[in-house]
Backbone as ProteinMPNN parsed JSONL, in Angstrom:
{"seq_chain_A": "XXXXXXXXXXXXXXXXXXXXXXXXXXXXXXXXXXXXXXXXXXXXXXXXXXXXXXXXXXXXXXXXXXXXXXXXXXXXXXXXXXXXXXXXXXXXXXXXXXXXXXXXXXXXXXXXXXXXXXXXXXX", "coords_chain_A": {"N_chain_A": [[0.861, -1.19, 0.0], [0.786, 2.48, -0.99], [2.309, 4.783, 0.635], [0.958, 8.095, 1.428], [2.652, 11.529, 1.694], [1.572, 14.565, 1.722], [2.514, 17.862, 1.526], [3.709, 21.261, 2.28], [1.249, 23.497, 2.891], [-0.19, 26.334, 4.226], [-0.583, 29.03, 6.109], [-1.996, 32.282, 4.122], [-2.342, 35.322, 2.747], [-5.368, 36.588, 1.054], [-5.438, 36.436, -2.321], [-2.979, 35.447, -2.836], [0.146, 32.842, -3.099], [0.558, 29.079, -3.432], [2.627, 26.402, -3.48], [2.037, 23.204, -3.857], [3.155, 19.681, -2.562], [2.97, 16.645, -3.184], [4.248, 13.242, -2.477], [4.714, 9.946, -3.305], [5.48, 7.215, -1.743], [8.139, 5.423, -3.136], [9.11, 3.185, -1.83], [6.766, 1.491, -2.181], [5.389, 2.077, -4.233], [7.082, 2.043, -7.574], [9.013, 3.989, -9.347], [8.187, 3.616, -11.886], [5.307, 2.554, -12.579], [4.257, 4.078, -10.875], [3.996, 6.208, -12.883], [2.719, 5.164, -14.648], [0.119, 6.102, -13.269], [-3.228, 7.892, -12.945], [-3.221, 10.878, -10.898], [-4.571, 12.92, -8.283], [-6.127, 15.665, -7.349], [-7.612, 16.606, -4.098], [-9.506, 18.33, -1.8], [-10.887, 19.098, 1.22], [-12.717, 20.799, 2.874], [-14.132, 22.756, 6.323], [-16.802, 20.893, 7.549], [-17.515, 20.261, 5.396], [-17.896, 17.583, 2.63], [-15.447, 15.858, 1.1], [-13.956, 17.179, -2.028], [-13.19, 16.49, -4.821], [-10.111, 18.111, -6.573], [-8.235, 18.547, -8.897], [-7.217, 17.112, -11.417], [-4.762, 14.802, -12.905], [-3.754, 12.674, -16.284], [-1.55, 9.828, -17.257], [-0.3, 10.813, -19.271], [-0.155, 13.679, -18.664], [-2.643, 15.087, -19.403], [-5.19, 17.034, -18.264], [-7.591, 17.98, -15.498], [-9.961, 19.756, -13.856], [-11.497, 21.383, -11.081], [-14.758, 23.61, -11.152], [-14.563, 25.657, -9.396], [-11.679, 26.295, -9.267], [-10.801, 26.357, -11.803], [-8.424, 27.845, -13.138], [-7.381, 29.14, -11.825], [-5.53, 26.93, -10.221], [-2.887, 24.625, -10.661], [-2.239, 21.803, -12.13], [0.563, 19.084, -11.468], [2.839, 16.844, -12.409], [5.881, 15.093, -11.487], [7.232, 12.695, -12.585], [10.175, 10.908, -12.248], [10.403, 11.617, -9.533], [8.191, 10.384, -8.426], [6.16, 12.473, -7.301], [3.787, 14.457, -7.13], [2.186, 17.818, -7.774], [0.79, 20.997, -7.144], [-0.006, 23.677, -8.347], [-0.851, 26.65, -7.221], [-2.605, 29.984, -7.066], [-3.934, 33.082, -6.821], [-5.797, 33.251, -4.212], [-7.979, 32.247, -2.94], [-10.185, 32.893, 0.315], [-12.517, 31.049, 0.525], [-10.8, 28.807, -0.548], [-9.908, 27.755, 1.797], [-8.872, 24.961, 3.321], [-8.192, 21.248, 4.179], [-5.873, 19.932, 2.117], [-5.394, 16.958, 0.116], [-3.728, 14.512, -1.778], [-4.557, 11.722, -4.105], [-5.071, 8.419, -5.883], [-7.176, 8.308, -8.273], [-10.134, 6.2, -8.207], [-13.093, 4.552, -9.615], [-16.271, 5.883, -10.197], [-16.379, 7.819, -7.163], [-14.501, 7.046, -5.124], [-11.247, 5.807, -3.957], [-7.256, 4.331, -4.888], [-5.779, 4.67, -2.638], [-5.136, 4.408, 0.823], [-5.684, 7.586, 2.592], [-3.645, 10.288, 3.13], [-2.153, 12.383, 5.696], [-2.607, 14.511, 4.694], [-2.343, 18.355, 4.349], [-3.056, 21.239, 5.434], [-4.67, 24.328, 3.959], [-4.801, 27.523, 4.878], [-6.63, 30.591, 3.472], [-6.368, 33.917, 4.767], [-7.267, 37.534, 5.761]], "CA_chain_A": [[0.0, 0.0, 0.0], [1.69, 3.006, -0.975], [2.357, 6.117, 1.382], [1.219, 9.42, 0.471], [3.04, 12.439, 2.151], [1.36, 15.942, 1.321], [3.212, 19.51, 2.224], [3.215, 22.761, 1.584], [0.292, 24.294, 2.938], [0.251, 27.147, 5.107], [-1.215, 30.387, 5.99], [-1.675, 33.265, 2.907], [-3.477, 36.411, 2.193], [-6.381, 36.446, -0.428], [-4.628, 36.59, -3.856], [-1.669, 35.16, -2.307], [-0.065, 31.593, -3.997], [0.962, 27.976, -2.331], [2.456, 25.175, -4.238], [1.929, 21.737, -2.585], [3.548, 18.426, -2.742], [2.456, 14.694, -3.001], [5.365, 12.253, -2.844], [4.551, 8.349, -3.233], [6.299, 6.061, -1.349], [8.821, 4.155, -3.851], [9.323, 1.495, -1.336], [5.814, 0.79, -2.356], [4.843, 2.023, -6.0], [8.113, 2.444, -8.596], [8.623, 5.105, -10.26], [7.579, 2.908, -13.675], [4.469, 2.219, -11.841], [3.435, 5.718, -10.323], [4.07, 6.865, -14.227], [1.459, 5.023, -15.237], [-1.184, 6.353, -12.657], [-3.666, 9.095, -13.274], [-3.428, 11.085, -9.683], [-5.564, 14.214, -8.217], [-5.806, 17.059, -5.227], [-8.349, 16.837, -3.078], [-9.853, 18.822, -0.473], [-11.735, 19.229, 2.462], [-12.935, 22.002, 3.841], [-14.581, 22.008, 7.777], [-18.24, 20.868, 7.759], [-17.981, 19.901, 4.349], [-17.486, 16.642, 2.049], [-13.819, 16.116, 0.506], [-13.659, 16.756, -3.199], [-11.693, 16.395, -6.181], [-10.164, 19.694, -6.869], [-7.828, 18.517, -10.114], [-6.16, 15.223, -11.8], [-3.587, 14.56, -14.09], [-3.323, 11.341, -16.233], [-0.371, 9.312, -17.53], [-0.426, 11.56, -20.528], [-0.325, 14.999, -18.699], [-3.791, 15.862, -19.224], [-5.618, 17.788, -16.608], [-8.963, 18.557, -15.631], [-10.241, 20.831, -12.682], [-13.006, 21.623, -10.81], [-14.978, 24.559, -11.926], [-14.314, 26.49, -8.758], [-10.647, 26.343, -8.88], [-10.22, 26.432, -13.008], [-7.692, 29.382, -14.408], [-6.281, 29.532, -10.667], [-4.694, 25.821, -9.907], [-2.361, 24.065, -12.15], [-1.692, 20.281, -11.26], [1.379, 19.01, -12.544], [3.521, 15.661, -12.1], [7.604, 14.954, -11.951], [7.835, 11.413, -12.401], [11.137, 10.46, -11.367], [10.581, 11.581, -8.373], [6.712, 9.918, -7.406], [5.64, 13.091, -6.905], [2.801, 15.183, -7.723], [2.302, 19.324, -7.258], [-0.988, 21.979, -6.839], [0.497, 25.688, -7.952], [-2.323, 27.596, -6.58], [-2.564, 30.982, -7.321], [-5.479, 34.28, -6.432], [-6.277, 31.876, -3.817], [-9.374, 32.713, -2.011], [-11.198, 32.379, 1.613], [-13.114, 29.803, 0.243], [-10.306, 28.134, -0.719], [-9.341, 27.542, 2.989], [-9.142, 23.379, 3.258], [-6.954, 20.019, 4.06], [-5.785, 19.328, 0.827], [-5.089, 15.293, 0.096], [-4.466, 14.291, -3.021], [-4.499, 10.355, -4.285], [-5.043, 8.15, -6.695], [-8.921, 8.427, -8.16], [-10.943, 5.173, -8.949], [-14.486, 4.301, -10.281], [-16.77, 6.958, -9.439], [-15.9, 8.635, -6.251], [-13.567, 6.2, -4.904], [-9.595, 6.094, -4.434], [-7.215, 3.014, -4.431], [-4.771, 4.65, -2.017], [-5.247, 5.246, 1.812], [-5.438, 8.87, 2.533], [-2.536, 10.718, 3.489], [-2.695, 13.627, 6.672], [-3.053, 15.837, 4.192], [-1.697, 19.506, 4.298], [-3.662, 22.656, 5.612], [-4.283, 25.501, 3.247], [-5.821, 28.596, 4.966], [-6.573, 31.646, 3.06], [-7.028, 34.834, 5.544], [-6.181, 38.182, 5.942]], "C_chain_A": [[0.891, 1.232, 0.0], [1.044, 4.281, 0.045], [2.152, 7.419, 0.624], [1.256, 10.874, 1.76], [2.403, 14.271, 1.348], [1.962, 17.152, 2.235], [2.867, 20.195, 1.59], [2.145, 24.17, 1.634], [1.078, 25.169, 3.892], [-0.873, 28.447, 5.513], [-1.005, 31.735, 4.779], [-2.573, 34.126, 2.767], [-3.777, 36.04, 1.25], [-5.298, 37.093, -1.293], [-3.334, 35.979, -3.717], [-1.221, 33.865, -3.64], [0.44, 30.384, -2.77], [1.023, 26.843, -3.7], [2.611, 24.155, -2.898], [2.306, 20.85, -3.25], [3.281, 17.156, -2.92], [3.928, 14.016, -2.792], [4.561, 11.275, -2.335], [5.545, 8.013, -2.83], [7.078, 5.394, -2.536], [9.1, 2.903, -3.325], [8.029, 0.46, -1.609], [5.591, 0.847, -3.645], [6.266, 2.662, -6.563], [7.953, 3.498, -8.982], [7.683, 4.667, -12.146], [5.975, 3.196, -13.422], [3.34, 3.282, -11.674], [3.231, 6.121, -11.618], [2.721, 6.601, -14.638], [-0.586, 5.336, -14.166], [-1.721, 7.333, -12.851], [-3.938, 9.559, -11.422], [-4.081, 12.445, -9.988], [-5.279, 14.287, -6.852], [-7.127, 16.411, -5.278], [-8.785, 17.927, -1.911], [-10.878, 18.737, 0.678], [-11.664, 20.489, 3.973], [-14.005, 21.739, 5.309], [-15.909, 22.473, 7.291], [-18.102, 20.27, 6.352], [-17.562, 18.442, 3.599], [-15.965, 16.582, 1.2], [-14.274, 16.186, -1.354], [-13.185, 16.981, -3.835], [-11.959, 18.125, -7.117], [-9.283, 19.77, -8.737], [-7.129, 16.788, -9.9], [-5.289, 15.425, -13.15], [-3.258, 13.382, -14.651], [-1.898, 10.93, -16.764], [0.706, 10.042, -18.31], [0.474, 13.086, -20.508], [-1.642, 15.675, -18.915], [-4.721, 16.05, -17.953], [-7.122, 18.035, -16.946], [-9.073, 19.222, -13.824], [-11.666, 21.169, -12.139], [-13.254, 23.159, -10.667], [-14.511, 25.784, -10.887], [-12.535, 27.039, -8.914], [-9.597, 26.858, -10.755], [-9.684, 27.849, -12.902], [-6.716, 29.967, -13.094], [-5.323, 28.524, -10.207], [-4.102, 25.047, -10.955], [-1.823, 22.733, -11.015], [-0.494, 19.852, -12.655], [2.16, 17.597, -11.983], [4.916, 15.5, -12.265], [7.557, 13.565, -11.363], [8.354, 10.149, -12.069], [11.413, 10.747, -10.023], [8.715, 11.207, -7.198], [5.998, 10.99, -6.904], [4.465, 14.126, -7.594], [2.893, 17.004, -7.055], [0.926, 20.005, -7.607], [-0.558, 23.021, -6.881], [-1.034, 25.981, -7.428], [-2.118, 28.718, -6.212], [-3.739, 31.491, -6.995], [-6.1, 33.443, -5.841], [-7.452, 32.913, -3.025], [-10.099, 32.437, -0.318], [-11.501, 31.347, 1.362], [-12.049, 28.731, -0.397], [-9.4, 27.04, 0.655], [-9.501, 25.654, 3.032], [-7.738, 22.398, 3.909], [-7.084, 19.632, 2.897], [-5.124, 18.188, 0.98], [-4.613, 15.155, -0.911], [-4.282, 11.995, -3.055], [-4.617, 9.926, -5.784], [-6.458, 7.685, -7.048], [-9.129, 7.204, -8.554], [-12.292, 4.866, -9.925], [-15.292, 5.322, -9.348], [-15.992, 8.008, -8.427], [-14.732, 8.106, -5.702], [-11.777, 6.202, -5.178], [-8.681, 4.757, -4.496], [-6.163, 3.378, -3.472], [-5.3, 4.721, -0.299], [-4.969, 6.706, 1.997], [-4.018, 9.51, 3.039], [-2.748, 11.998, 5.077], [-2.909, 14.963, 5.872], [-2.296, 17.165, 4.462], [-3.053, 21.076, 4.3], [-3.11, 23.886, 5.111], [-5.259, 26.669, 3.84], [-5.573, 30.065, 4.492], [-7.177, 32.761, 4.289], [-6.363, 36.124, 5.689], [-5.562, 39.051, 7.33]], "O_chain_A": [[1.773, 1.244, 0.858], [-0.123, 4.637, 0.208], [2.767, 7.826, -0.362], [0.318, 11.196, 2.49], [3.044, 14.88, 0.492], [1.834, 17.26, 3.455], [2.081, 20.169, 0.643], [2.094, 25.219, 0.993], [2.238, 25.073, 4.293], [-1.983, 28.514, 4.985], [0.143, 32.133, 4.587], [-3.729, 33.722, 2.646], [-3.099, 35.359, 0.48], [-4.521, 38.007, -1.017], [-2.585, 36.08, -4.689], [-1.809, 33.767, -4.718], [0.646, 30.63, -1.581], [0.167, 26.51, -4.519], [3.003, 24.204, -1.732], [2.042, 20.841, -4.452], [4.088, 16.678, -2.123], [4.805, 14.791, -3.173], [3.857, 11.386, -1.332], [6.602, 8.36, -3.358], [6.328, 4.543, -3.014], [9.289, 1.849, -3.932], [8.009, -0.758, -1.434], [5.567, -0.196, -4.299], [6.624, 3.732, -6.07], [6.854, 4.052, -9.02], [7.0, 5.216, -13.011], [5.441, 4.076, -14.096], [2.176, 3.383, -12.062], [2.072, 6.519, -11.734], [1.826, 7.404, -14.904], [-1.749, 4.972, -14.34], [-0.88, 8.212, -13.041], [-4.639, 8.85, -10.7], [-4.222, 13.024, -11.065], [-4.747, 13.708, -5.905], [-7.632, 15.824, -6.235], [-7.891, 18.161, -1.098], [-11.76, 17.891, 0.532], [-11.141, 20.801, 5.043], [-14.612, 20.673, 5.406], [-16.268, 23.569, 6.86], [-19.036, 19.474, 6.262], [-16.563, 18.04, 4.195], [-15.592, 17.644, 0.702], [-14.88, 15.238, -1.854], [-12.43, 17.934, -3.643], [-12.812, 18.796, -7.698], [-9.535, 20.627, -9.584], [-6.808, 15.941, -9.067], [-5.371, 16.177, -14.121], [-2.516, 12.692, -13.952], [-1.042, 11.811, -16.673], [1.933, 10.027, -18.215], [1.223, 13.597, -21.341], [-1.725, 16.861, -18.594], [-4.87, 15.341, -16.957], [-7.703, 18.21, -18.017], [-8.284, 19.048, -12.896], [-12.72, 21.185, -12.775], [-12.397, 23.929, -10.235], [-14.108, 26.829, -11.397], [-12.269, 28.209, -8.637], [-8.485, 27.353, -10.944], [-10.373, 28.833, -12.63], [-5.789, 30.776, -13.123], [-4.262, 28.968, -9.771], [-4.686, 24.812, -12.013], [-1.348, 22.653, -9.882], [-0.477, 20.038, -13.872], [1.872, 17.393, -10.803], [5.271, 15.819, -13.4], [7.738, 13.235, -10.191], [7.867, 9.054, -11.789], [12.376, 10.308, -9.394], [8.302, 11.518, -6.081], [5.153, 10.706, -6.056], [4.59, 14.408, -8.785], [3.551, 17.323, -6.064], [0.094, 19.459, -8.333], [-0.498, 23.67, -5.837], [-2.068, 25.313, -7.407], [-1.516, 28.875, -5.15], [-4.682, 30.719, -6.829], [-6.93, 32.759, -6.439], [-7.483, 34.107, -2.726], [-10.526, 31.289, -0.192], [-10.861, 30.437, 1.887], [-12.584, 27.693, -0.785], [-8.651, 26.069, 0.547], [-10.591, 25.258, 2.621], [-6.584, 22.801, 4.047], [-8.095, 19.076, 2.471], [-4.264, 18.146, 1.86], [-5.181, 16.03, -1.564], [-3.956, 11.26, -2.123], [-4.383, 10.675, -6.733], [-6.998, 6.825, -6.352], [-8.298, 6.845, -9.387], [-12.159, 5.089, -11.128], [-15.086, 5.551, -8.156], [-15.172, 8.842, -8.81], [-13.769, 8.862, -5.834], [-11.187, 6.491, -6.219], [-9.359, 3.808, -4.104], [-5.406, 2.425, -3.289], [-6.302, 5.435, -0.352], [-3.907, 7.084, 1.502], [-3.278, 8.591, 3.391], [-3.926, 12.319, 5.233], [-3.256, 16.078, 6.262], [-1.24, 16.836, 5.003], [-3.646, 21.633, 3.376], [-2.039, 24.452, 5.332], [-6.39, 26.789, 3.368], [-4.62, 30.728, 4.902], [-8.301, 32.555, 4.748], [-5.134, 36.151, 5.755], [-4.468, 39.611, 7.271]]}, "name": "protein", "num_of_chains": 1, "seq": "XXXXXXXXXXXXXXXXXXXXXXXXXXXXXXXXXXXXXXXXXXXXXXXXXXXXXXXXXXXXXXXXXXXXXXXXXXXXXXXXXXXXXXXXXXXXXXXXXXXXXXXXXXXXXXXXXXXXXXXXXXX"}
């Protein structure tokens, strides 16, 4: 079962930016391996349900959720199992534990979650 480590969050004024981290475990998924997975952010904001904020597949192609399009860019390096969340003109409402993983059928992930990484926007 692979490990997933998220960083990077922090505290930021509105408009501010925050990139964030993923790294996969290699003692569990290869780098060959991870290559071929399509991964995604997550969030979860308090009181509310966690959901998928962007993904990236094998390919490089991306998709986003509508709140977050033209401000978050998800991006992947590889050789190093890791995944990234620029996040730019970030907003209040963007305040959350961001996760990310690896998405399945429907809603569903096949990884255990990670502790995630707190992003609060405030000023």
């Amino acid at each position: 079962q692979a490990q997933l480590v998220e960083s990077g969050g922090g505290l930021v004024q509105p408009g501010g930016s925050l990139r964030l981290s993923c790294a996969v475990s290699r003692s569990a998924v290869s780098r060959t391996i991870f290559s071929g997975y399509t991964m995604a952010w997550y969030r979860q904001a308090p009181g509310k349900q966690r959901e998928l904020v962007a993904s990236i597949t094998t390919g490089g192609s991306t998709k986003y959720g509508d709140s977050v399009k033209g401000r978050f860019t998800i991006s992947r390096d590889n050789a190093k199992n890791t995944v990234y969340l620029q996040m730019d003109s970030l907003k209040p409402e963007d305040t959350a534990v961001y996760y990310c993983n690896r998405p399945g059928p429907g809603t569903s992930t096949y990884f255990y979650w990670g502790q995630g990484t707190q992003v609060t926007v405030s000023s």
